[in-house]
C-alpha positions in Angstrom: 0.0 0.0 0.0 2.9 2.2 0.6 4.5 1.7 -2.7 1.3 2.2 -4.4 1.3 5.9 -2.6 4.8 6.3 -3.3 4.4 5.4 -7.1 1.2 8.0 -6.9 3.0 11.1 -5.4 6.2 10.6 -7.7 3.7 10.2 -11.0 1.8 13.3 -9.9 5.3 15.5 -8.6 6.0 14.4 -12.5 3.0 15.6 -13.7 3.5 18.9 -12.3 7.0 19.3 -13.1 6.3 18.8 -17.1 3.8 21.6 -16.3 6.2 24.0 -15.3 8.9 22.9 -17.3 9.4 25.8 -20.1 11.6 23.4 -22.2 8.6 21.1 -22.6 6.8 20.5 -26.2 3.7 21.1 -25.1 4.7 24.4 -23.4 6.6 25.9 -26.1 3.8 25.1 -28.6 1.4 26.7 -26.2 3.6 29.7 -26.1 4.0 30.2 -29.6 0.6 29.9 -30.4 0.1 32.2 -27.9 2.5 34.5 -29.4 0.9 34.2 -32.9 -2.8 35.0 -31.5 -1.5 37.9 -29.9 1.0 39.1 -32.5 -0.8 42.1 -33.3 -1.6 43.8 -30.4 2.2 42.9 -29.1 3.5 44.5 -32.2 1.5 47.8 -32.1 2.7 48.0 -28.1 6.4 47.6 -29.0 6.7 49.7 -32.0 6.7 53.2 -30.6 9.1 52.0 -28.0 11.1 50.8 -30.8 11.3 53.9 -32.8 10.6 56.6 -30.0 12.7 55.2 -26.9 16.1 53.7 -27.8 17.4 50.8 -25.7 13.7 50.8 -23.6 13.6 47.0 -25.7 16.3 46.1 -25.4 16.4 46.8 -21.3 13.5 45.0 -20.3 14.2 42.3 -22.8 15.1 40.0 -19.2 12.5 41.3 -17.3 8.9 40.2 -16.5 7.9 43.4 -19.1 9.0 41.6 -21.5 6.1 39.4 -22.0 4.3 42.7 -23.4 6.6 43.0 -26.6 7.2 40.9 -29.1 10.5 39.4 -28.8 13.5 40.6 -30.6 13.9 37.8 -33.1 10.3 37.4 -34.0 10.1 41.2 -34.1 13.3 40.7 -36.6 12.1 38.4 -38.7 8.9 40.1 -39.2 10.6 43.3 -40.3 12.7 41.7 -42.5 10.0 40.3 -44.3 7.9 43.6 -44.4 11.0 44.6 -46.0 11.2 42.3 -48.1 8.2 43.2 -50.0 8.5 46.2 -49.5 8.3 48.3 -53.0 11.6 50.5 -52.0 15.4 48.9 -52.4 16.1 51.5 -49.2 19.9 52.0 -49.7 20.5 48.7 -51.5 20.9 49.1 -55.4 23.8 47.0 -56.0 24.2 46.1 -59.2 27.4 44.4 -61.2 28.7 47.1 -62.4 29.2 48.1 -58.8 31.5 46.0 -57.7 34.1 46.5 -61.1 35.7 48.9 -58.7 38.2 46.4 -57.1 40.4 43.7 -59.3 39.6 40.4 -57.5 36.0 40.9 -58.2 36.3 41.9 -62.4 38.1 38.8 -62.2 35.3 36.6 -60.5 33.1 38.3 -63.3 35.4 37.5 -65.7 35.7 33.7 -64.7 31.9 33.3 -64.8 31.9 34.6 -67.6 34.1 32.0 -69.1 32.3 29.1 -67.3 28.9 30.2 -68.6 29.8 30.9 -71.9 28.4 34.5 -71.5 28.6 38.0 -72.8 29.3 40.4 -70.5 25.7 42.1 -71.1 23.7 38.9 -70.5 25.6 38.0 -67.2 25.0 41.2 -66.0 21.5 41.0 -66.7 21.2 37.9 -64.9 23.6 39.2 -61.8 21.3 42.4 -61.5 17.9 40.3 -61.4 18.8 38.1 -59.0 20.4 40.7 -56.8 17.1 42.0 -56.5 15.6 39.1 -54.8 18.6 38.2 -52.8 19.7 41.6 -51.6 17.0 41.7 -48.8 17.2 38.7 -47.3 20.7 38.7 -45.7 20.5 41.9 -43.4 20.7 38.9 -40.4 24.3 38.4 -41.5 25.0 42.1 -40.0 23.1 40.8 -36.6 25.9 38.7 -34.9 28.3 40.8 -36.5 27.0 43.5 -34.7 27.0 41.9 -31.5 30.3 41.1 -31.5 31.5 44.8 -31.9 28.9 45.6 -28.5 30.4 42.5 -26.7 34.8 44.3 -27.5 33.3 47.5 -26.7 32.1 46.4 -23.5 34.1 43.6 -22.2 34.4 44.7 -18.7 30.3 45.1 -18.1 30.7 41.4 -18.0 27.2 41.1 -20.1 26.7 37.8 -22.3 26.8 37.5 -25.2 23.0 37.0 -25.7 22.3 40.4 -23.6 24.6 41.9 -26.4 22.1 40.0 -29.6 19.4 40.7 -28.1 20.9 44.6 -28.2 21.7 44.3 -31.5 18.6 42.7 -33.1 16.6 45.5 -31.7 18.6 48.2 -33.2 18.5 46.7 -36.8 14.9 45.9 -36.6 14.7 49.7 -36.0 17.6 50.0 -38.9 14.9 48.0 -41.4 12.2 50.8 -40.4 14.4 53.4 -41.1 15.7 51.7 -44.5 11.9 51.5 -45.8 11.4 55.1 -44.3 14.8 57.2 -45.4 13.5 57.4 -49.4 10.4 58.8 -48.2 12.3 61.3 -46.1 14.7 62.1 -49.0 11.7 62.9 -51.5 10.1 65.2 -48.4 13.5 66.7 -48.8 13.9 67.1 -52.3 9.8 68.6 -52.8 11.3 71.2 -50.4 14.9 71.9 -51.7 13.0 72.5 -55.2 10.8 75.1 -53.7 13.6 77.0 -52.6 15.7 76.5 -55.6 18.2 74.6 -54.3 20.2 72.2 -56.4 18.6 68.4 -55.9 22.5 66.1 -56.9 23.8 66.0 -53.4 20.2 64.3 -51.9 20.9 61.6 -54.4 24.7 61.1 -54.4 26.6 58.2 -52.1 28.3 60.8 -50.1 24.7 62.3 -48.8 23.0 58.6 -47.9 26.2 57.8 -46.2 25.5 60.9 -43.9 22.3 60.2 -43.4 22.7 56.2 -42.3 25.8 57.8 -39.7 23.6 60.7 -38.2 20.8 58.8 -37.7 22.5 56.0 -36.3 24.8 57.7 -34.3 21.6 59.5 -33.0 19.6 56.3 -32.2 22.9 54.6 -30.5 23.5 57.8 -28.3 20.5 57.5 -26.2 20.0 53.2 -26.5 24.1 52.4 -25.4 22.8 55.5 -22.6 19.8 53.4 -21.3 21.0 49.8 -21.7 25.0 50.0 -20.8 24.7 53.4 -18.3 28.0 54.7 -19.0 29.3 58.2 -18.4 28.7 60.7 -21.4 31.9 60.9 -22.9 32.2 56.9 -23.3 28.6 57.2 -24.5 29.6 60.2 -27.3 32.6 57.8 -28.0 31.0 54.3 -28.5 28.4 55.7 -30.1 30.5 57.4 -32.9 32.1 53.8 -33.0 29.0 51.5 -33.6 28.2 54.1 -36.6 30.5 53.9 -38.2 30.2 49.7 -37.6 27.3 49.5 -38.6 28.1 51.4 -42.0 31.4 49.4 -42.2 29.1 46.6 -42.2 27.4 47.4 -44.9 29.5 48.8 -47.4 32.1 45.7 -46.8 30.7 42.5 -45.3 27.0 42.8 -46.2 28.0 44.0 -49.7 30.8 41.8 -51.0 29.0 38.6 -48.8 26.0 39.2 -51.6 28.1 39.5 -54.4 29.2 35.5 -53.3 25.6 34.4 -52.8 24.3 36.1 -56.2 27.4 34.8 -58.0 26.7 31.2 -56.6 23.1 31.5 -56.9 23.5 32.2 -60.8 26.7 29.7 -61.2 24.3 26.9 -60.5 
């Protein structure tokens, strides 16, 4: 009769320990579905946070709070794939011709060409179109990257790496808001500069969306590095300025030449 107890108490302690346990099946398929029911209303709740109170995210992303937001990689994802069909190329308009600039890559073009048994003109063709699909979908390489950078800058905070991802994915999904929005703002611009007769080449050259990607970043990274890392001002103005000019590093280099692989592979097969 004892036994028969004991076997009862340990089946039920069992019972209640698969309830509580996060890692369960059951219980992650519960959350997500959860998540997915109440994606709306979460998304709505985090966004003005997102654009209107930098590192707010990213600071209660550990906390009970969090559970009000929609987490950072969903939120992520979610962006990206706004972005993805979205009708604007943002600041991405790569195209073959831009990357003739540096040997090593004329002679990757020149080597396909070869392989394929292509003209110049018909390779490019092919290049461009499939940039155009692909050059959207790899912003997530920039992510970890990113990360990385925030865990050297602040190696003595003694913060995980995850605190720092969890930074990072937060600021890009703001990054993909501000890609879709920064035409926009340059039109606003340009209906303005034309009223007052002022010449219209510098809104559209590289020089002026570089500026804009640094301000506005540098901007954004001020007050979120202020409220998530709570350094003095000077290390703030500092690692700020830093992570800018990371982020457009990131782009202009790792981001960039990492699609011109992919498209060539893509095409190549």
């Amino acid at each position: 009769m004892v036994c028969i107890f004991m076997a009862y108490s340990i089946k039920m302690s069992e019972n209640k320990e698969e309830k509580k346990n996060p890692a369960s099946i059951k219980h992650m398929a519960h959350e997500a579905l959860h998540d997915l029911i109440h994606f709306d209303s979460k998304f709505f709740r985090t966004l003005p946070p997102l654009l209107f109170k930098p590192g707010y995210l990213a600071e209660q992303s550990f906390t009970i709070k969090q559970n009000e937001y929609v987490k950072p990689f969903a939120l992520f994802v979610f962006l990206n794939f706004v972005f993805f069909i979205f009708k604007s190329h943002g600041i991405f308009s790569y195209s073959l011709h831009s990357y003739t600039d540096t040997a090593w890559a004329r002679a990757i073009i020149l080597h396909q060409q070869t392989e394929q048994h292509l003209s110049l003109n018909i390779l490019t063709e092919r290049f461009n179109m499939a940039m155009r699909f692909e050059q959207k979908e790899y912003l997530v390489i920039m992510v970890p990257l990113f990360a990385l950078i925030l865990q050297l800058l602040y190696i003595f905070k003694k913060r995980n790496y995850a605190e720092h991802l969890v930074f990072a994915l937060y600021f890009y999904s703001f990054f993909i808001i501000y890609l879709m929005v920064m035409p926009y703002v340059i039109i606003l611009f340009a209906v303005l500069m034309q009223k007052f007769n002022v010449g219209l080449d510098i809104l559209y050259s590289q020089d002026a969306l570089v500026c804009l990607i640094l301000i506005v970043c540098f901007i954004y990274l001020f007050f979120a590095v202020r409220k998530v890392y709570k350094e003095k001002w000077v290390w703030n103005i500092l690692k700020s300025v830093i992570l800018s000019c990371s982020v457009y590093c990131l782009i202009a280099f790792i981001y960039r030449y990492a699609l011109f692989f992919i498209v060539m592979h893509s095409i190549a097969e």
